[in-house]
MARMI-272918 format. One line per 3 residues: for each residue x negated, y negated, z negated of C-alpha. Coordinates in nm, 2 decimals, always signed. Layout:
BEGIN
X/Y/Z; ...
// end
This chain:
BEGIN
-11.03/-14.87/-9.59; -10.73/-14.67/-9.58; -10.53/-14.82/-9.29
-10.15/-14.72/-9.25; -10.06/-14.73/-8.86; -9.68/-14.78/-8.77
-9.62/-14.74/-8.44; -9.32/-14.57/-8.24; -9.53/-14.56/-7.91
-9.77/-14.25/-7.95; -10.03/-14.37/-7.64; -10.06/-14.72/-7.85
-10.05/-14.51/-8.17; -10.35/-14.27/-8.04; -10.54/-14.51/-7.97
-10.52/-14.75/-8.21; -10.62/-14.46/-8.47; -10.90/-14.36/-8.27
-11.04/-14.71/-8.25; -10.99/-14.74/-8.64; -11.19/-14.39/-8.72
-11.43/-14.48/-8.47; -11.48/-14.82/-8.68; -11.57/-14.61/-8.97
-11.22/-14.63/-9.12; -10.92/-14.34/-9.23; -10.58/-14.35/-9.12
-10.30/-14.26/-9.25; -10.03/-14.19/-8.96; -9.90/-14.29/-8.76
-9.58/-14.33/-8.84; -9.27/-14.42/-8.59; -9.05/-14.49/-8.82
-8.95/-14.64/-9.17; -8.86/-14.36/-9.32; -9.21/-14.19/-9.24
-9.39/-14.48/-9.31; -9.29/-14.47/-9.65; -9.31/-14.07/-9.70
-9.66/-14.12/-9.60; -9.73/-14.39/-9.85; -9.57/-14.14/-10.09
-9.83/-13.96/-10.05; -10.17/-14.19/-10.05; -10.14/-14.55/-10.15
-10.29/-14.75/-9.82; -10.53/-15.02/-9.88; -10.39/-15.21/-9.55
-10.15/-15.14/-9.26; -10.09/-15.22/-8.93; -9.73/-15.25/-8.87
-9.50/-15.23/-8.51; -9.17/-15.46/-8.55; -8.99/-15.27/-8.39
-8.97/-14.90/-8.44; -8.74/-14.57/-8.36; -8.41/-14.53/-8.48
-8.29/-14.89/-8.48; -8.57/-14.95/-8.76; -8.79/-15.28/-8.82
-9.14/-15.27/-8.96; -9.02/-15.57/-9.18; -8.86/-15.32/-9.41
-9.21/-15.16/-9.43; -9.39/-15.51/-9.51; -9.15/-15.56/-9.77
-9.16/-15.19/-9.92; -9.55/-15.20/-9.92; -9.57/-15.53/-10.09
-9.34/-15.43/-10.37; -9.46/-15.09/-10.45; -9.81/-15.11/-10.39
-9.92/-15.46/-10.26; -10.08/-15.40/-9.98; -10.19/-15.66/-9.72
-9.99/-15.60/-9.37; -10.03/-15.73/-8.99; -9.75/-15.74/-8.79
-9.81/-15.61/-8.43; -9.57/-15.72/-8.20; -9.46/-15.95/-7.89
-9.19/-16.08/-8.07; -9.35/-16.36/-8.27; -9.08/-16.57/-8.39
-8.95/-16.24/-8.57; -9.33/-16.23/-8.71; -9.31/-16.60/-8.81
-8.98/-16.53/-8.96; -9.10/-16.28/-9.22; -9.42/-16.45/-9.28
-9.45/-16.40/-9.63; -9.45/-16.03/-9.59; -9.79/-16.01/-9.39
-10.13/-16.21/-9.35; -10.05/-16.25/-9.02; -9.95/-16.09/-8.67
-10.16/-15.92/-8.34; -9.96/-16.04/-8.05; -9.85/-15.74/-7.81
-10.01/-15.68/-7.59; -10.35/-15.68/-7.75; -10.68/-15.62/-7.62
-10.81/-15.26/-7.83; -11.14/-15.43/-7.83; -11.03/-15.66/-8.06
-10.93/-15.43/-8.33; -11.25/-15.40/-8.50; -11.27/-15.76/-8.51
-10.90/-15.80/-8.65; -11.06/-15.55/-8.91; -11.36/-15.78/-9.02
-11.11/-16.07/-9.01; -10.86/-15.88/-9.27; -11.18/-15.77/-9.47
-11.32/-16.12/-9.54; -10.95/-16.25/-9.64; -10.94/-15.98/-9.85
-11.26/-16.06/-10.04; -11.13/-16.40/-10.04; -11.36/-16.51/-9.74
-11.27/-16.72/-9.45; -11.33/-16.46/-9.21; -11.65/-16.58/-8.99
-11.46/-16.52/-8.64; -11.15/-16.54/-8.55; -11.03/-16.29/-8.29
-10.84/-16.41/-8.02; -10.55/-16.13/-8.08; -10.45/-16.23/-8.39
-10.27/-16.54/-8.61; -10.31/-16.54/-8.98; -10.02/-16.67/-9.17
-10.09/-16.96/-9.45; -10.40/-17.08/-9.33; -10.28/-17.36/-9.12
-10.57/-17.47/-8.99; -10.65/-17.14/-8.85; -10.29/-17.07/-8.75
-10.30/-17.41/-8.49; -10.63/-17.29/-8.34; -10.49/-16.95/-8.26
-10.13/-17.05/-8.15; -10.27/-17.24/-7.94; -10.52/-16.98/-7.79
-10.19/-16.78/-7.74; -9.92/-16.95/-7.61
// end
């Protein structure tokens, strides 16, 4: 897949790309902000992105979310400590990786976003993460993180 990182933090940014190359995927980013967010996607269409709610210059990754899902459709995860803000905007995103995650996790996010893509019920749920409109998951992992 092509996966669209935006993230202001370049360390979390860095890494997070190298874990998704090394996981056999491309990136495209990172971007820190929305306006590069979306002059990326200007110039490849991403088939998913991983999206930090709160970004440089005053900007929320909401306004990404809801730019991706117009234009091109594409399935988002929040990232982000803030979860009620997540919750909030739930119809923009399959679902949100609670800051701070473990990188170990991301592949397994990955295989998770995969299998809902195909229409599966992904076969493990990683701890890290909280899918949005599957409430029978979504209890399971609240629970796990709060």
């Amino acid at each position: 897949m092509l996966i669209l990182i935006v993230e202001d933090e370049p360390l979390v940014a860095a890494v997070l790309e190298w874990t998704l190359k090394q996981s056999g995927h491309e990136v495209l980013g990172p971007a820190d902000s929305v306006s590069a967010a979306i002059a990326l996607c200007g110039e490849s269409r991403p088939d998913f992105a991983l999206i930090d709610l709160n970004l440089r210059e005053g900007g929320d990754g909401v306004n990404v979310a809801h730019y991706l899902g117009k234009r091109y459709r594409t399935p988002c995860i929040f990232m982000t400590p803030h979860l009620v803000h997540a919750r909030a905007h739930r119809q923009l995103a399959w679902g949100v990786v609670r800051k701070p995650y473990d990188i170990g996790n991301v592949p397994g996010i990955l295989s998770c976003v995969m299998a809902l893509k195909d229409g599966r019920e992904p076969a493990v749920l990683p701890a890290d993460i909280e899918i949005f409109g599957r409430p029978h998951m979504e209890r399971q992992v609240v629970d796990r993180l709060t």
